[in-house]
N, C-alpha and C positions, 0 to 999 in steps of 0.2 A: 899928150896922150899917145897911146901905142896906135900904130897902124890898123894894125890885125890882129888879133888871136893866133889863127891860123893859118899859112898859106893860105895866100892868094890866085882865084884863078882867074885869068885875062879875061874880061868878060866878054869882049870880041873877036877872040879866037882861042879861049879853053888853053892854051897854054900855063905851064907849070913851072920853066924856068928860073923865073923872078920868084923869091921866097921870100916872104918881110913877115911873116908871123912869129910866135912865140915855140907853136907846134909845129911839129914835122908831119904831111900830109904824105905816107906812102904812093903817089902817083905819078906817072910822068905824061908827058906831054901827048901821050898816042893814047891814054887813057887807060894803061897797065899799072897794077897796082894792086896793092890790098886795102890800100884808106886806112889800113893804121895810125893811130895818131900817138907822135914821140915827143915829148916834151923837149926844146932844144934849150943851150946853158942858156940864154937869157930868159927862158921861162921862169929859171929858180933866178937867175936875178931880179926879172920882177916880181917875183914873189918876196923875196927879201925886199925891195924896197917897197913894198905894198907895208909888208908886214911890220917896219918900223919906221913908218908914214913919214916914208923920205930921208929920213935920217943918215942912211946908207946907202952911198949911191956908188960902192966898190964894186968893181966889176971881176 
């Protein structure tokens, strides 16, 4: 299964460095930003391999 959805924030010090979601979370580590959220390419890859239930797993 996927990690995240979304970026991840460190839960014990709110850092934003580390990214392993599907979404891009407009934020960085001092807590500027706008929280925009940007689908990144492996979003539509999983959604292509959602969408034909594994069959395609081209990246």
């Amino acid at each position: 299964t996927a990690w995240g959805c979304m970026d991840l924030v460190a839960a014990g010090s709110g850092e934003m460095k580390k990214r392993y979601g599907f979404i891009y979370v407009d934020r960085d580590n001092r807590g500027n930003g706008t929280l925009d959220r940007t689908p990144k390419d492996s979003f539509y890859w999983y959604q292509k391999v959602i969408q034909t239930n594994g069959e395609d797993l081209s990246y």
